[in-house]
N, C-alpha and C positions, 0 to 999 in steps of 0.2 A: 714404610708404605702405609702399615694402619694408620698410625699419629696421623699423616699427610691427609688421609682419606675423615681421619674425626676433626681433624682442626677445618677441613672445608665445610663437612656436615654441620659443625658446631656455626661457622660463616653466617650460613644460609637458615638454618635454623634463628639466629640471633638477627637476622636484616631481612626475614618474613615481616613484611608488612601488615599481615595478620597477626602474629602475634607480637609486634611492637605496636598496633591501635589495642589491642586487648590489656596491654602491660599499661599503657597510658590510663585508660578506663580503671584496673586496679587501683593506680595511682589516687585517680580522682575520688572511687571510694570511698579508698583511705582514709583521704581525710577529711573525705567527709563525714566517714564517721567517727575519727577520730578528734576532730575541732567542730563537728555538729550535732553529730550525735550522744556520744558519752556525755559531755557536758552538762545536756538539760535531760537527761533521762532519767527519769523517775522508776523506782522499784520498792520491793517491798523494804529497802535499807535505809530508801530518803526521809528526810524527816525535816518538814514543813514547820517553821519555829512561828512563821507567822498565826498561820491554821490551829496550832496548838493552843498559841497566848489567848485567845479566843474565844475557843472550847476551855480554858482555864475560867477563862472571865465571866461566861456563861455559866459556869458549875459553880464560881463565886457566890454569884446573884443568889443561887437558887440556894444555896446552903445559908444564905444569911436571914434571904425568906422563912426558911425552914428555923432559925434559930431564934427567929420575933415571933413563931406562930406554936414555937416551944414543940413543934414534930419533930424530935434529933431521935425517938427511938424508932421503935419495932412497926412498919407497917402491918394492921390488922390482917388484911385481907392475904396478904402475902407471908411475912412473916421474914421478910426482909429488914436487916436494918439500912435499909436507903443512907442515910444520913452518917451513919459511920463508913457504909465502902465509899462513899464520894469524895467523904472527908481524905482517906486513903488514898482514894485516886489522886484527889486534888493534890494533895502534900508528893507522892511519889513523881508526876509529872512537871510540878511545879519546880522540884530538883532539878529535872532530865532538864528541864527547859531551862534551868538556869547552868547548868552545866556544859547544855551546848554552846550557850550564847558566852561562857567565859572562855570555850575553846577548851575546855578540861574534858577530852575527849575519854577519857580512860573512867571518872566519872560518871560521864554522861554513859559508856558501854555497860558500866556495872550495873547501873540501877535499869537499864533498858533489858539487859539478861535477867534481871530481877524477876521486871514485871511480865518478861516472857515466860519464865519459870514457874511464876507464882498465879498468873493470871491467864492460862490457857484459853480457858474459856472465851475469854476477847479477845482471842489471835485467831479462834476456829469461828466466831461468829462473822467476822470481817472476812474471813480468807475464803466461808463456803461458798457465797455467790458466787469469785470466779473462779468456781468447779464445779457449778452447775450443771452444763452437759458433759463432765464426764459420767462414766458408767458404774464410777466407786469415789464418789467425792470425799465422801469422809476418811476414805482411805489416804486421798490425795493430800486434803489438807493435813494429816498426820504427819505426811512424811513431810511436806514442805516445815511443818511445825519443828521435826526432829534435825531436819538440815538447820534452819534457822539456830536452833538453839547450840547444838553443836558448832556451829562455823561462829558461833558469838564468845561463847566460852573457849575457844581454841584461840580469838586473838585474846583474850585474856590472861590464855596459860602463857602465849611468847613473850621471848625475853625482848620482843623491838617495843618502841614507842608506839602506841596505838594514833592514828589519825582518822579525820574524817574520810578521806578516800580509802582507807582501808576499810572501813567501817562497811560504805554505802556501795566496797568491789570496784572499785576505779584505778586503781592503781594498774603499769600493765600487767604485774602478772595474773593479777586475777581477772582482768577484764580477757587478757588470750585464757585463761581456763574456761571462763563462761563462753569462749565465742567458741571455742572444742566440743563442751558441752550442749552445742547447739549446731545451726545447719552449716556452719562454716566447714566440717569434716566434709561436707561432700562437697563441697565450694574448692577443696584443695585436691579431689579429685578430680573434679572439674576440668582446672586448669591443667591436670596431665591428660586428660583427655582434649583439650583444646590444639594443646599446642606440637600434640603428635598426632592430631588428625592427618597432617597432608606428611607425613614425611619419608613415607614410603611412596605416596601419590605422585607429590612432586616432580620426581626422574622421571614421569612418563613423559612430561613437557621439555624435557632437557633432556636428555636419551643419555647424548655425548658423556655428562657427566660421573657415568659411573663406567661407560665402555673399557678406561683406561687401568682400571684398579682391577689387579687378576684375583679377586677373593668370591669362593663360593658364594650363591644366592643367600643360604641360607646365613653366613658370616655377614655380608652387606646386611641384612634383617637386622643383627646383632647388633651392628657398631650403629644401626640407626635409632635403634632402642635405647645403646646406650648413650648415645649422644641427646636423645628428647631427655630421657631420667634424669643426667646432667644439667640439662639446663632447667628442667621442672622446678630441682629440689632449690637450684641456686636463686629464683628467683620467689617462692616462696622463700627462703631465708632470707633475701635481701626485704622480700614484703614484713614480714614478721619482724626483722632488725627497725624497718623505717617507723612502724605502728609504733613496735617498744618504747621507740625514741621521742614519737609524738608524745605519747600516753604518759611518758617520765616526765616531760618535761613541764607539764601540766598536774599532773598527780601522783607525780613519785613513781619511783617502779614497785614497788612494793618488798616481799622478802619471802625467800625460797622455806621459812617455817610453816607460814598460813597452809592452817590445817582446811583438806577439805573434804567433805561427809561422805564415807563413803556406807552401801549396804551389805551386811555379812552375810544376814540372813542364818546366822546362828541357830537363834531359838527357832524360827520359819511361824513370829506371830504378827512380823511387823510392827514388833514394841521399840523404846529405845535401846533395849538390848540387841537388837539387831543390828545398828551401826557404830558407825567406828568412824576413826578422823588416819586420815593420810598426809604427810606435806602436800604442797602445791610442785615440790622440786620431784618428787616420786610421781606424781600424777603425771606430771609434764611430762618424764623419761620412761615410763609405760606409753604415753600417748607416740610419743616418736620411736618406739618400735613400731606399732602400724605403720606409719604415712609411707615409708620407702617403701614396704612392701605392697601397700595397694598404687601407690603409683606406677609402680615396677607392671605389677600385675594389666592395669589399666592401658599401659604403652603397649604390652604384649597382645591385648586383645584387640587393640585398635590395628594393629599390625595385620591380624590375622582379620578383620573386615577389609581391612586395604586390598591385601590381595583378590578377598572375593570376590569386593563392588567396586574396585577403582575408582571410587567417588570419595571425596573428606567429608561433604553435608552428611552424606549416606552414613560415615564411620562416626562420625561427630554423634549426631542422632540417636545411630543405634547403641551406642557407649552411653549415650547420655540415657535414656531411658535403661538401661541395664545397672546403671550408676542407682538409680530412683526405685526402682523395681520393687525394693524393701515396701512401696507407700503405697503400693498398688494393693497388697493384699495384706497390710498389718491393720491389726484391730489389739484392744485391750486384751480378746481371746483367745489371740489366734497364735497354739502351740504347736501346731503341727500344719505340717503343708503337703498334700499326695501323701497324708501317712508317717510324714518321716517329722521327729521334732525339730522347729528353723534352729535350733545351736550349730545345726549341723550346716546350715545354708551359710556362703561368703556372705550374701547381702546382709547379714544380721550385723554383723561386724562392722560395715560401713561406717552407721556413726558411732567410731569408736570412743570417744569420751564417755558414752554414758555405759560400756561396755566395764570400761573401769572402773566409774562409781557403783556399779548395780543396776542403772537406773534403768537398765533393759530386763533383767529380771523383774522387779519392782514391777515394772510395765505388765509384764504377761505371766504372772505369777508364778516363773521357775527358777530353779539355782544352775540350770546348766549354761549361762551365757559367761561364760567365763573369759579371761584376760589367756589362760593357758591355750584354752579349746579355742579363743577366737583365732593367735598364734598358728595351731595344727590344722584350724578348716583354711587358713588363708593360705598357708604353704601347700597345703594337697592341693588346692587351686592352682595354684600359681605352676605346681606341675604338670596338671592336668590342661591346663593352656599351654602347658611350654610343647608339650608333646602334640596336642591338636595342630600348633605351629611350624613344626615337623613336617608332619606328615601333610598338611595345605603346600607347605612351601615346596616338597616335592611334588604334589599335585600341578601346583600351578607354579612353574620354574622360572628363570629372568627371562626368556626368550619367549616366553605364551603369557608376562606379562605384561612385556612393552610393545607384543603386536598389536599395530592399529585393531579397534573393533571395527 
């Protein structure tokens, strides 16, 4: 009788018209941004051979000017020798550029972590502007500087063959790391809040449908939850398989070694002692302990607006804004909320990727946002919804909730 009762809900969940226009839309995303966007995106890994040969050419002129007017030493006024770092530059980029253009990518990485390495200075001059309106730029461009350098010397240490799509993060696994690391975590909340908006809703329009199945209110809640969960996760996996597939076929999948930076916050000065490299394959498998549980979580609470407002817009909405709630009151400062420090709040945990690199500590200068604690605040959650669920569902029973209003 249950099977019977979840193969029909799974039915009707799967030939909602709403959520096969929504699945299509996914679709279309996809690939869009899979065959439009990746493609021509530019980051701080791309690298412009045209833009460079250039600026080579330009730095030519001027060193050969310098070498008829016999200026190759020490400017006065400065006390710079002009003429030798240029020489330098020239000769170290003129490699890079010649390394890329023979497709000697391994090369071309070495003397690039070189010039990372050895030429800070012209990675933090370029990178301040856009950090301008943050509220600790120099702090920012530090770290972005400490990831760079690390995630360059980590494909250096693997044993694969370096390429340019590895290089400049296109490959899929690293392009699904960056899209975790960014607003796609709540993008895959989202979609469990979409597509379990109406599913307790639904029966009020079709009564008959559940009349016949003799299982408790609160059971029928159960096998509807778990019936959306089911289908949330499978169609995020079928989304995430199709990406893979576009993304391989165009730039490789990449390889479960690629190290990726995370923050330890060890020494607590913000040096490069502070962070450390993780796989991409460790990252990945921290990241999918969240997703079940906030989806899980997300079904539940949508469950329990169903009851209250028998409207989907109404449960849609209010899920959707409790999803985002993090954005309403986070700032660079902001450690505490009524008092209590947010480690302790679910919302923190939302977007869990950066939860795992640090990057939510980093953000608000503490160590307690942790991969363990995110774990124990989302479970105590996920309790404390189960039992609000409870006790609503005995509040408001099948029989006061299919009475016409």
């Amino acid at each position: 009788m249950i099977r019977t009762y979840m193969k029909q809900e799974f039915f009707l969940i799967m030939n909602n018209k709403k959520n096969i226009l929504f699945i299509l839309f996914l679709f279309a995303l996809l690939s869009s941004y899979c065959f439009l966007i990746i493609p021509n995106q530019e980051t701080l890994n791309t690298y412009v051979p045209e833009d460079k040969a250039k600026e080579l050419e330009e730095i030519h002129a001027v060193q050969r000017d310098r070498e008829e007017r016999g200026a190759t030493g020490i400017i006065l006024y400065t006390g710079m020798p002009a003429y030798a770092m240029d020489a330098h530059y020239y000769h170290l980029h003129r490699n890079m550029l010649t390394a890329y253009e023979d497709q000697n990518y391994l090369r071309y990485l070495l003397l690039k972590t070189y010039d990372l390495e050895f030429n800070s200075i012209d990675f933090h001059n370029k990178q301040y502007i856009n950090f301008m309106e943050s509220p600790f730029p120099s702090k920012d461009v530090d770290h972005l500087y400490y990831q760079t350098l690390l995630r360059y010397q980590g494909y250096l240490e693997q044993e694969h063959r370096i390429t340019l799509p590895i290089i400049e993060e296109k490959t899929a696994v690293q392009v699904l790391k960056n899209n975790i690391l960014h607003y796609v975590t709540y993008f895959i909340v989202f979609c469990a809040i979409f597509f379990s908006s109406d599913v307790v809703i639904r029966d009020r329009h079709n009564r008959s449908i559940v009349q016949g199945f003799p299982f408790s209110w609160y059971s029928v809640l159960n096998i509807k939850s778990f019936v959306a969960f089911s289908y949330t996760m499978i169609i995020l996996v079928l989304l995430a398989a199709l990406g893979m597939i576009f993304l391989t076929a165009q730039f490789g999948f990449g390889n479960f070694d690629i190290r990726v930076p995370i923050l330890t916050l060890e020494k607590w000065n913000f040096s490069l002692e502070d962070y450390d490299t993780i796989s991409i394959a460790r990252f990945l498998l921290l990241t999918v302990s969240f997703i079940p549980i906030l989806v899980y979580l997300f079904i539940r609470i949508n469950v329990i607006f169903s009851l209250l407002f028998k409207n989907q817009w109404v449960v849609l909405v209010l899920s959707t804004i409790m999803l985002v709630s993090e954005r309403i009151y986070f700032t660079r400062t902001t450690r505490e909320l009524f008092g209590i420090e947010i480690s302790n709040f679910p919302q923190t945990y939302f977007d869990f990727g950066k939860v795992i690199t640090g990057e939510k500590n980093f953000l608000v200068n503490v160590n307690t946002i942790t991969f363990e604690k995110g774990l124990l605040v989302l479970g105590l959650s996920l309790i404390m919804v189960e039992l609000i669920l409870i006790v609503v569902s005995r509040l408001i029973s099948k029989r006061r909730f299919f009475k016409a209003s």
